[in-house]
C-alpha positions in Angstrom: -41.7 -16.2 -42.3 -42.9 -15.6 -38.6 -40.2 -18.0 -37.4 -37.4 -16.4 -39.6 -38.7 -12.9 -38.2 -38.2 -14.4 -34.7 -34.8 -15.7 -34.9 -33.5 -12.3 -36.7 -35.0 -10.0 -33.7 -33.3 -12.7 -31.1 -30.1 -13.1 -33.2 -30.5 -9.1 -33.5 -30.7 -9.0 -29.9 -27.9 -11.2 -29.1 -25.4 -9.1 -30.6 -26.9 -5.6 -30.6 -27.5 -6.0 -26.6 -24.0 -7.1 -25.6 -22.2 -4.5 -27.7 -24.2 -1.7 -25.9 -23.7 -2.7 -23.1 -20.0 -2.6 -23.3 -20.4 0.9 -25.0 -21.9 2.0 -21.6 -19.3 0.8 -19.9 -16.7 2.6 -21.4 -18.9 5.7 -21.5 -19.1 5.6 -17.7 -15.7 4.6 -17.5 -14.4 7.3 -19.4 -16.4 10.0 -18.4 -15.6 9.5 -14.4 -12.7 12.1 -13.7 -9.8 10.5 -12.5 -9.2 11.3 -8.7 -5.9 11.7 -8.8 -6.0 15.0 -6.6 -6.5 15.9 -3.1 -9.6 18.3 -2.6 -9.8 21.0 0.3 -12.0 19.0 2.3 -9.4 16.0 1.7 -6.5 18.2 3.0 -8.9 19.1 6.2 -9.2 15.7 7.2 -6.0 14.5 7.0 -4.8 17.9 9.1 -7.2 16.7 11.7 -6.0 13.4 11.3 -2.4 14.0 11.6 -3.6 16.6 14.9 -5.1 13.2 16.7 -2.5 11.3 15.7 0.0 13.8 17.2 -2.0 14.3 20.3 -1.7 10.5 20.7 1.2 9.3 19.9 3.8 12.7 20.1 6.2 14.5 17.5 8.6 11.7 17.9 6.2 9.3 16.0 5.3 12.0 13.2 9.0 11.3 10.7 7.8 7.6 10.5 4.3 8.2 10.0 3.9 10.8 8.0 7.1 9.5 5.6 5.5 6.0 5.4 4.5 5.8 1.5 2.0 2.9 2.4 0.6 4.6 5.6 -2.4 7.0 6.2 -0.8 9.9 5.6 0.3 9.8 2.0 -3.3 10.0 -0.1 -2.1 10.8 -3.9 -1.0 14.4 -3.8 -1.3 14.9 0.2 0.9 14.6 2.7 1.2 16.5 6.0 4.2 18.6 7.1 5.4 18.9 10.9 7.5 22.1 11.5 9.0 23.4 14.8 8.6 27.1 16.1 11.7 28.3 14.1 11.0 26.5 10.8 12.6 23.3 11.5 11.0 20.2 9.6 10.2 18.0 12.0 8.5 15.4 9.3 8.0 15.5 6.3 5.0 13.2 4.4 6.6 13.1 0.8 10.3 14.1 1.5 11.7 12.9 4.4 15.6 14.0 3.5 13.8 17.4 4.9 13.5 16.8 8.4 15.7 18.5 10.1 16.1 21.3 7.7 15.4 24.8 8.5 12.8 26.1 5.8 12.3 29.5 6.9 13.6 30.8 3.8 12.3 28.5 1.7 11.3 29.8 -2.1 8.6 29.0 -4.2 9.5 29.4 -7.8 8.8 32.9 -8.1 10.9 33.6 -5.2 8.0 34.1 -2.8 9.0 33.2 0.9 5.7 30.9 1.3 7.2 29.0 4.5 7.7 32.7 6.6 4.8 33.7 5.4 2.9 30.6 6.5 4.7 30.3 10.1 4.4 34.3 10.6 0.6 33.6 9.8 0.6 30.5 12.3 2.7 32.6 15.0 -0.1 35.5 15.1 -3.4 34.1 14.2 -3.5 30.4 14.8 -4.0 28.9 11.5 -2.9 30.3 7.6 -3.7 29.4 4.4 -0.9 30.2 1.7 -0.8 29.8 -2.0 2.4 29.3 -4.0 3.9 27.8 -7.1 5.9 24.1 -5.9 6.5 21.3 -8.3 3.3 18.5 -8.2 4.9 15.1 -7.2 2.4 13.5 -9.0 2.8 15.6 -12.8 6.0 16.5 -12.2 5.3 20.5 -13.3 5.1 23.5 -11.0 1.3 24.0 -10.2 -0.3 26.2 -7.4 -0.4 24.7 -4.3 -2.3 26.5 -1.4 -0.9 25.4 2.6 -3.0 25.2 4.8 -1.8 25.0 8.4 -2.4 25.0 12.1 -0.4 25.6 15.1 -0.3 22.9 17.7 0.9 22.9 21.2 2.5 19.6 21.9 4.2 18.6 25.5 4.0 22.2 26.0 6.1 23.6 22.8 4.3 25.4 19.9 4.4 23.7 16.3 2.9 24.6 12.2 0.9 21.3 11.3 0.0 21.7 7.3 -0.8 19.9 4.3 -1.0 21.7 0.8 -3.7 21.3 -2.0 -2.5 21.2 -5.6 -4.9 22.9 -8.0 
């Protein structure tokens, strides 16, 4: 009986150990959130990143850099924006077909001017942060979205460096 006893509790054992651990697994698997956004302190780095990178390498570098899909400045839902002093896109991290466009009077879906307001902000105090409604790349539904940007003197001509967090 002791020997049937002992191969029941190492059969038991066998199968029950196993099993849990794949339970575990797929607790911890499914209970990790899914980073599939940009945080704030995400957005900050890749504004300072961008800022070394322009300070290195110039504005003329920024349309293929920051529209490179595989490069560092596409991270999920970031992506940095390069904009001249009268609201031209210089480059563009997720849509390129914008550089060269004058956004000035862009719209947000409620009709607020969120570019003016952002290079107004830039033009007086350095640095803005600005939250709108803007369609999310990644869910494809309008979200809020808040810009935050910097202005950069580069070869002597002012510039609005931003990147926007979805929330």
């Amino acid at each position: 009986m002791h020997r049937l006893n002992g191969r029941l509790h190492r059969h038991t054992l066998l199968t029950v150990v196993p099993v849990l651990l794949l339970l575990l697994v797929i607790a911890l698997t499914a209970g990790a959130p899914a980073r599939t956004r940009g945080t704030e302190a995400e957005a900050g780095a890749m504004l300072d990143r961008a800022e070394r990178f322009l300070g290195r390498n110039g504005v003329s570098a920024a349309p293929e850099a920051f529209g490179d899909r595989e490069g560092a400045f596409i991270d999920r839902d970031l992506y940095p924006m390069l904009l001249d002093r009268d609201g031209v896109m210089v480059a563009h991290g997720w849509t390129p077909s914008l550089n060269g466009s004058n956004l000035t009077d862009l719209r947000d879906v409620d009709g607020k001017l969120f570019m003016r307001e952002a290079l107004d902000a830039v033009e007086r105090q350095g640095r803005a942060e600005v939250t709108y409604r803007w369609l999310d790349p990644l869910s494809g539904q309008i979200a809020q979205k808040t810009m935050r940007a910097r202005r950069l003197l580069l070869n002597g001509k002012p510039y609005t460096l931003a990147v926007g967090v979805y929330r």
